[in-house]
N, C-alpha and C positions, 0 to 999 in steps of 0.2 A: 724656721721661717725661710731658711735657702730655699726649699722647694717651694716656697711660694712666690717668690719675685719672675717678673714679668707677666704676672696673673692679679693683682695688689687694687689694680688698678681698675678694675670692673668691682672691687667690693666700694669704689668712691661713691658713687650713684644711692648706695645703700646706705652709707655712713650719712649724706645728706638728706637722705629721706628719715631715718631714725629722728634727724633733729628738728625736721620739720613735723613730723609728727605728735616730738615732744610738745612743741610749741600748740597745735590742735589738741591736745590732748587735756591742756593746762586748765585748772577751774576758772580761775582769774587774769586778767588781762593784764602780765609784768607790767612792770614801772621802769623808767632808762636806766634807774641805777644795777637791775638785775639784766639788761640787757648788755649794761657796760659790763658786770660778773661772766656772764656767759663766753661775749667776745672777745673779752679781755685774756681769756684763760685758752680759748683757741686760740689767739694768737701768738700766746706764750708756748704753746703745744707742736705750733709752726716750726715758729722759731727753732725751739729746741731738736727739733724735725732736721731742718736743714742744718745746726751747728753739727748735730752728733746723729748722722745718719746711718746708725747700728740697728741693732734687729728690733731694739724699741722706737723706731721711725715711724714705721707703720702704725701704730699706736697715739704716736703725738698726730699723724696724718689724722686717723680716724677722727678723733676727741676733734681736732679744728672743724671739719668737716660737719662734725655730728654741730659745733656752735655755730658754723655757717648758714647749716639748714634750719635753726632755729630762726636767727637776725634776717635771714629773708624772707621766710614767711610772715614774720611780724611788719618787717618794711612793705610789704608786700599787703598785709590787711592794712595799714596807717594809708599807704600813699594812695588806697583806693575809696575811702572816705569821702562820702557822699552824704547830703541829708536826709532821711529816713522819715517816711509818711509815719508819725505817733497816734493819730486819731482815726478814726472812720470818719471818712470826708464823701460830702452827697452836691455837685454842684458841676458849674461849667471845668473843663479842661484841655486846653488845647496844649500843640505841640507840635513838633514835625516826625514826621514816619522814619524809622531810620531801620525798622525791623519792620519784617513780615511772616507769620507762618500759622501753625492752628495746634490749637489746644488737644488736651486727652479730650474732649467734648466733643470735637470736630469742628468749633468756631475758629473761624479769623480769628488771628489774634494779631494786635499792633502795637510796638513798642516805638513810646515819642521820647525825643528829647526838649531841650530850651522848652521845657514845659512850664505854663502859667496855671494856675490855679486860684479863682477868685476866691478874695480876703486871705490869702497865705505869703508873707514877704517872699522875696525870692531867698533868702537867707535859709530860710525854713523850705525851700520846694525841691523835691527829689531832681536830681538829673534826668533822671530816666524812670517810665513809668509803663505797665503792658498793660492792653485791656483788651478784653475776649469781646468780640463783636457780635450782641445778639440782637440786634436791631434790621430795619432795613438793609437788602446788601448798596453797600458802595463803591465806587471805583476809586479804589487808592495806588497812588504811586508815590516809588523811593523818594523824598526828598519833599514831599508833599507837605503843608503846613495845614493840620485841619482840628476842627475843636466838636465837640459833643457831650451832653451832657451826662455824669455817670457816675458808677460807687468804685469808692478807691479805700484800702485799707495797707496796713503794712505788712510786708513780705509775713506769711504764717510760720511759727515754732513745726518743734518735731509731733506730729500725729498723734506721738507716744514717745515715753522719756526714753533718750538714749536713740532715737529713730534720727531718719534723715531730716536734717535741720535746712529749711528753704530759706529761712532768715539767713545763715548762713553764706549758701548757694548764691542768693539776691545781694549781699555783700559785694560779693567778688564779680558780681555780672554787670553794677551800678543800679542795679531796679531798687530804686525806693520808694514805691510803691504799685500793686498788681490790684485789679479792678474787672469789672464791667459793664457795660453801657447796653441800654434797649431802646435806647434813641438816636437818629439816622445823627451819621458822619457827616459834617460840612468842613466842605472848602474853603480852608479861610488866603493861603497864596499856594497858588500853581508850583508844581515839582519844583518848574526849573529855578524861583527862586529860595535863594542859600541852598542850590544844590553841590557846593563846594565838600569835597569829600566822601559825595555819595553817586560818584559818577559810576564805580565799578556796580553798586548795588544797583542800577538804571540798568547797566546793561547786564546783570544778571536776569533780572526779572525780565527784562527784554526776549533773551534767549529761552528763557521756562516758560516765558509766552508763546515764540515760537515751534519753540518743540510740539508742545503739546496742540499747535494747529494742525500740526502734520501727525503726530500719536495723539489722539486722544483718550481720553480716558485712565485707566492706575497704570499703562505702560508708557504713555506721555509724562505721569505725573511721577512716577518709576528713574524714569529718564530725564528728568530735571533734576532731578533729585543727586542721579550720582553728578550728572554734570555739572550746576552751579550750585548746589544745596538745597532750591526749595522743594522741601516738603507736603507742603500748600494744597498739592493739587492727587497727591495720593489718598484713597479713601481708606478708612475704619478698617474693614474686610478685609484691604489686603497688605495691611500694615499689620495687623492681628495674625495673619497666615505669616506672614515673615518672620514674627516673633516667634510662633508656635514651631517653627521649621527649621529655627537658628541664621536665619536667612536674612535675619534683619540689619546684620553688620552688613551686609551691601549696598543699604540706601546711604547710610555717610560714608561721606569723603575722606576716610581712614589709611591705614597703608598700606591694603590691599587693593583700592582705587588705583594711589597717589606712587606704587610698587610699580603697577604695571603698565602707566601711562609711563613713568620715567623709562620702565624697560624698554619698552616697545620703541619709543624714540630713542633710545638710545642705541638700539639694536639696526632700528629702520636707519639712521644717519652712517651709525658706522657703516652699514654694507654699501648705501648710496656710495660716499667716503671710497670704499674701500675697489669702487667698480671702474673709479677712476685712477689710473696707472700713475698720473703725473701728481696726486694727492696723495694716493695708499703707499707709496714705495718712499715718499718723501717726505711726510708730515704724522706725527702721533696721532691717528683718528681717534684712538680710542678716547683721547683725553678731548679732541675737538667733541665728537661725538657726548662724551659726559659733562662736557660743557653746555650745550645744546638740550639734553635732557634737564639737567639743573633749571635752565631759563625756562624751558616745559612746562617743570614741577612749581618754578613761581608765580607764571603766570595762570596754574591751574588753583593754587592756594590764594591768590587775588580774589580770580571770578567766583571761588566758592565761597569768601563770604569768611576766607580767615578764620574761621571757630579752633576750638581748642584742640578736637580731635584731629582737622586739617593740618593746624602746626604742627602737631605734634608730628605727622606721617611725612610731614616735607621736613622735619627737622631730620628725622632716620633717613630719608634720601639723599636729605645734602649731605650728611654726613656718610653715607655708602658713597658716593658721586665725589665727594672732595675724595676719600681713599683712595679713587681709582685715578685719580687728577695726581697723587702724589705718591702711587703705586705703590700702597699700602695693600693688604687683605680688605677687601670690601665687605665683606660680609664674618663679621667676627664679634666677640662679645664684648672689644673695648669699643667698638664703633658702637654697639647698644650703649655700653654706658656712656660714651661720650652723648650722645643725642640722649640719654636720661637724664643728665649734668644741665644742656639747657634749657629743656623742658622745664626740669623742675625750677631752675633758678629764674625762668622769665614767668613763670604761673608753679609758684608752692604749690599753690590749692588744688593741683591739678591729681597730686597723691592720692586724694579724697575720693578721688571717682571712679567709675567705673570703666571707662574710657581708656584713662590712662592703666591701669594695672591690667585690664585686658589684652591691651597690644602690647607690652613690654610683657608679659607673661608668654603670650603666641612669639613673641620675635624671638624673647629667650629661651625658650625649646626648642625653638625650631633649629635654631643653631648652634646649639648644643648636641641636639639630635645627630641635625647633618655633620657638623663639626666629628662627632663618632666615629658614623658611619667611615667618613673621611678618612679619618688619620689610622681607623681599624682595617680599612683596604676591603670592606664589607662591599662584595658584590652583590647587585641587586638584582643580576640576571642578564639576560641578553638586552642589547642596545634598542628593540622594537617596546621593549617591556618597559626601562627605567623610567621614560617619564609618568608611564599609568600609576608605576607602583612611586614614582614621587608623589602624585598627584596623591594617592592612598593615604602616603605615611605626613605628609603634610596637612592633610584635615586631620586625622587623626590624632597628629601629635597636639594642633592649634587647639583640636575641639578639649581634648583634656587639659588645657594647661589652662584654658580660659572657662572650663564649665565650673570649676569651685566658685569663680570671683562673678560669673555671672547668675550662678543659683544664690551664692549670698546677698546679690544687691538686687534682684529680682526674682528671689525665690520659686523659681521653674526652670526644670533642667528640659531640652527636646531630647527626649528617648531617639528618635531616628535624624537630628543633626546631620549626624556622620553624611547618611543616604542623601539628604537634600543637599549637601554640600559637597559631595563629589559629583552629582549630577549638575552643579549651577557653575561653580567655582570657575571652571576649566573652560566655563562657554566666556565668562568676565574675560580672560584672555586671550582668548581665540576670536571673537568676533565682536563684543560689546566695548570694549574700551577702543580696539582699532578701530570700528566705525566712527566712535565719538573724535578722535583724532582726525581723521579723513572727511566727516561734517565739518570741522571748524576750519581745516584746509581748506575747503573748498566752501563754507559760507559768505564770503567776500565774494565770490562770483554768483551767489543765487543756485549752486547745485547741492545743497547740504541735504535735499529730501532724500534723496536715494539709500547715502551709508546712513541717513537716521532709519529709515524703513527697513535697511539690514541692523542695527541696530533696536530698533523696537523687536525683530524678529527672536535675537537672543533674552531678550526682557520678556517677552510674552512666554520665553519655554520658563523660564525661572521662575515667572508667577504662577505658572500651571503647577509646579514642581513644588511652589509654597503650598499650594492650595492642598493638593494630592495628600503630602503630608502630613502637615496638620490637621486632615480629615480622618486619619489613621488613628484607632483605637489606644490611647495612652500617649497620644503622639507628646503631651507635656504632662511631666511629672510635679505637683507643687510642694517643695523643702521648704522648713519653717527655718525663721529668720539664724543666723549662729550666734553667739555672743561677741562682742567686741574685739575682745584677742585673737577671737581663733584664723584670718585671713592672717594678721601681720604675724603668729607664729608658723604658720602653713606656708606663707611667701619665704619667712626667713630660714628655715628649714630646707623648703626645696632650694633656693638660693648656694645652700653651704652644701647640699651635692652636687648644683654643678658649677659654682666657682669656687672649692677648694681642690689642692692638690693634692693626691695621692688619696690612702686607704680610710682615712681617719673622717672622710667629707661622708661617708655614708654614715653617719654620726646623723647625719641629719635628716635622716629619716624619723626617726626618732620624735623630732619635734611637728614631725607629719602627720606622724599617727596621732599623737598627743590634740592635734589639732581636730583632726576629724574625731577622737571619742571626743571632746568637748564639744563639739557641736551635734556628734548623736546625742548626748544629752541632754541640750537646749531646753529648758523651759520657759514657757511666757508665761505673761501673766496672769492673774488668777481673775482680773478686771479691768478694764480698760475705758477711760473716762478722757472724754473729747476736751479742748480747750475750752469750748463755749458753751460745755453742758447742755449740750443736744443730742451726744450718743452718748450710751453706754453700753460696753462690751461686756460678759461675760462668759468665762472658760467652763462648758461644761462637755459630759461625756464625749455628746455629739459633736462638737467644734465650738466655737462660739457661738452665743446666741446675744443679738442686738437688740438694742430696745425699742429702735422702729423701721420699716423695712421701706421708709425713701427719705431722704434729706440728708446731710453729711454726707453725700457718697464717695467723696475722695477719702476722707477716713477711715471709713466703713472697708472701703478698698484695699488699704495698705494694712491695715488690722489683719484681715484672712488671708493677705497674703503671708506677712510676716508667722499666719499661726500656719501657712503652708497650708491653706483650705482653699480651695480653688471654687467656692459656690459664690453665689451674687445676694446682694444685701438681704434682699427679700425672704429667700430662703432662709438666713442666717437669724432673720426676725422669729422666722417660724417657729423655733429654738428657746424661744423664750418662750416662760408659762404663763397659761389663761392669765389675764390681769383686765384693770380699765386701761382704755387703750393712751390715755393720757396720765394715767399715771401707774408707771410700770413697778411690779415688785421684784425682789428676785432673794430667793436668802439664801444665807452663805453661811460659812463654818462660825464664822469670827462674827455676824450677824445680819443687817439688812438692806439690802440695795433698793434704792428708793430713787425713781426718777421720772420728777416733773415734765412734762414738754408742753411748755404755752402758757399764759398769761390765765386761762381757765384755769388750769389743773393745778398753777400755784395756787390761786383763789382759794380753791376746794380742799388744799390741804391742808390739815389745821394739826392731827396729831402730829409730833417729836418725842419716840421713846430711845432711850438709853440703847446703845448699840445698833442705832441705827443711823447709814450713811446718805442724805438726802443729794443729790442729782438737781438743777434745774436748771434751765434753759434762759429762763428770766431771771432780773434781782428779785431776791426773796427775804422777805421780813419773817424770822422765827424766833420763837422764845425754846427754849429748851436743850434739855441734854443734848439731844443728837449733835450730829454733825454733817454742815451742810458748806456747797461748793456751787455756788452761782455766778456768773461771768464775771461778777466783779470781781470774787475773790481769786478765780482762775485765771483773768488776767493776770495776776500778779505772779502764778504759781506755773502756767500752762495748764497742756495735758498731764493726767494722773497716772499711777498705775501703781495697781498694789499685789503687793506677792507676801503668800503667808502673814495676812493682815496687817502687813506695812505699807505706810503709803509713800511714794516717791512722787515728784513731782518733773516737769521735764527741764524746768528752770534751776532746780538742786545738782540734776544732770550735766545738764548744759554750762552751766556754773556763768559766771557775770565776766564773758566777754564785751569785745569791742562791737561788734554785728546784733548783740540782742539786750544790751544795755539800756537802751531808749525805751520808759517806761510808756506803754500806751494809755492813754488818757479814755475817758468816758466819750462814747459817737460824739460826733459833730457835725452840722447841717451847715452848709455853705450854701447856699439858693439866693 
């Protein structure tokens, strides 16, 4: 363990995430007595830490650490405890706007809070509520109090057992309950009042307003985007070319934005700083200077709207920006782990996603990478060269360290990334983020058109360059989903190559490979059964075949992708055999898939033989052997899925947490 001190201290990050993990992982929601067992024994693990600080330290360190990340994540899911919509609710709803942006549909969407809900106590009425807007358009603004009539249900389970959990997700965001309305938005009080607290979100949208008077169109809507966060105003096409391109970590405010806005200021002040004699020769610029960037990067993380990925990326700044305030290494892997320390301890949940293990996967390569290069004295070539071939080795290293975690959580890898990201990358810093800096200088005076038109200028080559790409034959590859383990073995593995010391860390390759053949072997399932018993999936040669080729389509959706089939529902219909089209068959090893769709085709059904599994969409009265799964019963159960004629359910999966506890009741009509 000698060889490991001074290095102990980036595996902290890890020890806390294991425990937070344990705690997501758990069937059943502890009780305090097991949370006192937990903390109780870290603390004792502390203690003994700091009496007898010998080679088993590190060890009482970890165990604390590992019970710390448990006790916050659980503090962490209690203190955010909200009421949760349990029924299908059909009636008035108002609220005030406190969100704005649009769906995978391309609808508005608007999330209210201090929401009323007629004949629901406020005891019973969610905090917060979204609702996809497909009615008349209206003109909404921040802080706005308006009501409309519409369907509200509770946050939806995982698609399929063991899938991504939105009930979950809606936990930790406050949505207790998501909806939509096809009747026009009214006004019930003007923005300005109870605009208390939503002044920053007035002048964001203000600004995404402005922009896009002077860009119109996806490089206006482009350019809101990285600037204050809205999304709003970029189209389908060219938010699909982004994805397709790898392109699309540049519309959030992540920390490649939130990197080069603090660079660039920090760089632009120090030489300002540095041009005056009676400043440069007499005062630490660089510290004034990284002061100056810091206040930058906050007030950039205000106007964008504070989401989780912004924190996250102004967390790694200030923490690079406080190093260099206390002239430390600024760029090193305990400044990663310190800024993964408060990540994880101000949002647990943040482990969970994609977001987070994306950038802390790119950051820790990267400087690992460079850190090599570094300390091996590894020349890159002549001084004209180093930054192209930085520029190289830096997509390169980012694009693989984050393509596992983004094929596992979006099952599409972009074959030509690389290409779209050395051509885009290098314009974000050279021209697009300084203009954004130099519009907002100079927007207090009315001259912010010009650097935005230089500005839109670099945005318009990087949509051309999405477009180009993802037009290219193969340009996305679609991987089927992994198992569970195989990211946190894959993560932990590469982890213990490059924060162990000495020979024994390529040990963890090991658990590398272990991870990718487990996920070359990946199988799904043999069938696949919607919560509301309105699809059903089945695995045959072809890929899956569905049982009807429109309705369900978000399910439909995360189903082919998770089996890595990149076709559209329709197609996936075709797949299925001749049948009535209301009531689909489909036979199986183990014996008969049977599924009802509509209030007819229940009617019409009247056999129930012995091994056979009936499907329906509506409640269904049956006498007989079979076995059937009608909404009522799948309420109770979720989604299905059965492998080698077992059936799992997503509620068995998911086990009886704090976020999906709340049984849902039979519709209810509020009018």
């Amino acid at each position: 363990m000698l060889e490991q001190r001074g290095y102990l201290f980036a595996w902290s990050p890890v020890c806390l995430a294991c425990g937070i993990g344990w705690y997501f992982l758990l069937q059943s929601e502890p009780g305090w007595l097991f949370y006192c067992i937990v903390l109780g024994a870290g603390a004792i693990c502390a203690a003994a830490a700091v009496r007898w600080p010998g080679g088993l330290a590190a060890l009482g360190w970890a165990i604390a650490l590992l019970a710390a990340g448990f006790g916050l994540a659980g503090l962490r899911a209690h203190s955010v405890s909200e009421p949760v919509l349990n029924w299908r609710y059909y009636g008035p709803v108002e609220g005030r706007i406190v969100a704005l942006d649009r769906s995978a549909s391309d609808a508005v969407r608007m999330t209210l809070d201090r929401v009323i809900l007629r004949d629901v106590r406020p005891s019973r009425t969610p905090d917060r509520v979204r609702l996809s807007l497909h009615g008349p358009p209206a003109t909404l603004a921040p802080g706005q109090r308006v009501m409309t009539t519409g369907h509200l249900s509770p946050p939806q389970g995982p698609a399929e057992p063991g899938g991504f959990d939105f009930r979950q997700y809606a936990w930790f965001q406050g949505l207790g309950a998501v909806g939509y309305t096809r009747n026009p938005v009214l006004t019930v009080a003007p923005a300005m009042d109870g605009i208390t607290g939503l002044r920053v979100f007035s002048l964001r949208m203000a600004i995404s307003a402005r922009i896009q008077q002077i860009l119109p169109g996806d490089v206006g809507g482009f350019a809101a985007a990285v600037t204050t966060g809205d999304r709003s105003a970029i189209s389908q096409s060219a938010l699909n070319a982004l994805r397709a391109s790898n392109l699309a970590h540049l519309l959030a405010i992540s920390g490649l934005h939130m990197g080069l806005l603090a660079g660039f200021v920090f760089g632009l002040l120090r030489l300002i700083l540095v041009m005056v004699p009676a400043i440069g020769l007499r005062i630490a610029v660089k510290k004034i200077a990284a002061i100056g960037a810091l206040i930058t990067a906050a007030g950039y993380l205000a106007l964008s709207g504070g989401n989780v990925a912004t924190e996250r990326a102004f967390v790694m700044v200030a923490v690079v920006l406080c190093a260099v305030l206390l002239d430390r290494r600024a760029l090193s892997l305990r400044a990663v782990a310190m800024a993964a320390l408060i990540v994880l301890s101000l949002r647990p949940e943040a482990l969970l996603g994609p977001g987070f293990q994306m950038s802390f996967a790119a950051t820790t390569a990267l400087i690992a990478v460079f850190g090599l290069l570094r300390d091996g004295n590894i020349n890159l070539g002549p001084n004209w060269l180093k930054p192209v071939l930085g520029v190289v080795i830096s997509s390169a290293v980012a694009g693989a360290a984050t393509a596992p975690v983004g094929a596992a959580h979006f099952n599409t890898v972009s074959q030509y990334g690389l290409i779209a990201n050395l051509l885009s990358v290098p314009l974000m810093g050279i021209l697009v983020i300084p203009a954004a800096v130099m519009a907002a200088c100079l927007a207090p005076f009315g001259l912010e058109a010009l650097p935005l038109q230089a500005m839109g200028l670099g945005l318009r080559w990087i949509l051309g360059v999405a477009h180009w790409v993802a037009g290219m034959d193969g340009a996305q590859r679609h991987v089927v989903s992994p198992g569970p383990w195989v990211l946190p073995i894959l993560a932990l593995g590469l982890l213990w190559v490059i924060l162990w010391q000495g020979r024994v860390r390529w040990v963890g390759v090991l658990p590398a490979i272990l991870a990718f053949w487990l996920w070359s072997g990946a199988e799904r399932p043999a069938v696949l059964i919607a919560d509301n018993g309105g699809l059903v999936g089945v695995l045959t040669k072809q890929g899956r075949a569905l049982s009807k080729p429109k309705g369900s389509g978000f399910v439909a959706k995360v189903w082919l992708e998770n089996d890595g089939d990149g076709v559209q529902q329709d197609t996936a219909a075709q797949r299925w055999p001749e049948s009535e089209p209301k009531i689909r068959v489909f036979e199986m090893e183990f014996g008969e898939i049977v599924h009802l769709n509509g209030k007819r085709a229940a009617a019409d059904f009247e056999s129930c033989k012995p091994e056979q599994l009936v499907i329906s969409s509506v409640e269904l009265k049956l006498s007989g052997p079979c076995e059937v799964y009608d909404p009522k019963r799948l309420r109770k159960t979720g989604s299905l899925a059965i492998r080698k004629g077992q059936i799992s359910t997503a509620r068995s999966v998911s086990g009886d947490r704090i976020w999906n506890t709340q049984s849902p009741r039979r519709s209810a009509s509020k009018q």
